[in-house]
N, C-alpha and C positions, 0 to 999 in steps of 0.2 A: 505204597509202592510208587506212587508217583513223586512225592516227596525225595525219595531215593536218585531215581530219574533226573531229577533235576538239578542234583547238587553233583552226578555225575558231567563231566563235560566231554563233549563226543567230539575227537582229535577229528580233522580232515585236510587235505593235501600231503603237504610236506612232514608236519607233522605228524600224521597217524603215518603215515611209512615211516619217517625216526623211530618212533614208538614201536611197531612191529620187525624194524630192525634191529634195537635194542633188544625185547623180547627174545628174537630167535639167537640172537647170538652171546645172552647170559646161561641159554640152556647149551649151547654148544661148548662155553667157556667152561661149565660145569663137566661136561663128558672130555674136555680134550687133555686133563687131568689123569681122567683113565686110562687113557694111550700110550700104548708104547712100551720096552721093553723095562721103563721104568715109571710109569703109570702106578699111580697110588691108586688106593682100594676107597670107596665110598661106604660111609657108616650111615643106613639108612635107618630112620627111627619111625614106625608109623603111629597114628596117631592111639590104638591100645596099647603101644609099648614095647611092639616087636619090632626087633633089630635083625636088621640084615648089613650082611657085610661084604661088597665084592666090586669088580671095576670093569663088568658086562655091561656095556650101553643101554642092551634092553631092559635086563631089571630094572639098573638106573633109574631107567625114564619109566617104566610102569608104575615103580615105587615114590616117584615124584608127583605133588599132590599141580600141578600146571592151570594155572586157571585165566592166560592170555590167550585167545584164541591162534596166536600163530605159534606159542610155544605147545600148543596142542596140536598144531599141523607140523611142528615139528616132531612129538613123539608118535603121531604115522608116519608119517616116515622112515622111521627107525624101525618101527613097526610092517611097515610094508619092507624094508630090506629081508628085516631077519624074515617075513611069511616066505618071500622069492627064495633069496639064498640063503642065509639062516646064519649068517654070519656079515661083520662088517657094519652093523648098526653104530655104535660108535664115530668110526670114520665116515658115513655119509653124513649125520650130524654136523661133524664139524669141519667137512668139505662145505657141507649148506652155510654154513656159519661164516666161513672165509668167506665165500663168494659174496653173499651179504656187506660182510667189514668190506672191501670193497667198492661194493653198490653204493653204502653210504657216504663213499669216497666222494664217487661219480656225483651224489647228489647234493654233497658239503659245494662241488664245483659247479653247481648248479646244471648240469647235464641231465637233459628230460630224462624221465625213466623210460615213455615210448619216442621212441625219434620219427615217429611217423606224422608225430602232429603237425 
């Protein structure tokens, strides 16, 4: 285990926010897809071999195997919409998503993330 540990490299600053803004907004790239009056349907394949077929954000993301920790705070999310209003997981995804592309705007322009400091 520690061997593993070690050959992993642990981002921090600038880079581990690229990284978790990348994360979040290939899972939102993936659902903004679904959207809309012409939103295509997702072929979800799990790992014994059952297919699902459909362009629901929540399945989506249930049926997606996410092993980033912030593509995982993204599928609560979705997850907390649909428990509140039970619809709209989708689109807060990939609201979350834009504002992120964005963020990384601000921070390609080197603009602090807290302006307090």
């Amino acid at each position: 285990m520690a061997m593993d540990q070690e050959k992993q490299k642990r981002l921090t600053g600038p880079d581990a926010l690229k990284s978790h803004i990348q994360a979040a907004r290939q899972i939102a790239g993936i659902l903004r897809t679904s959207l809309g009056p012409r939103g295509l349907d997702k072929m979800m394949v799990s790992s014994d071999g059952d297919v699902t077929v459909t362009n629901d954000g929540a399945t989506i993301l249930k049926l997606m195997d996410v092993e980033h920790q912030i593509g995982k705070l993204m599928v609560q999310l979705a997850q907390s919409q649909d428990d509140e209003i039970g619809d709209g997981t989708t689109g807060v995804v990939v609201l979350a998503g834009a504002l992120l592309e964005q963020a990384s705007i601000l921070l390609r322009q080197r603009y602090p993330p807290n302006p307090h400091r």
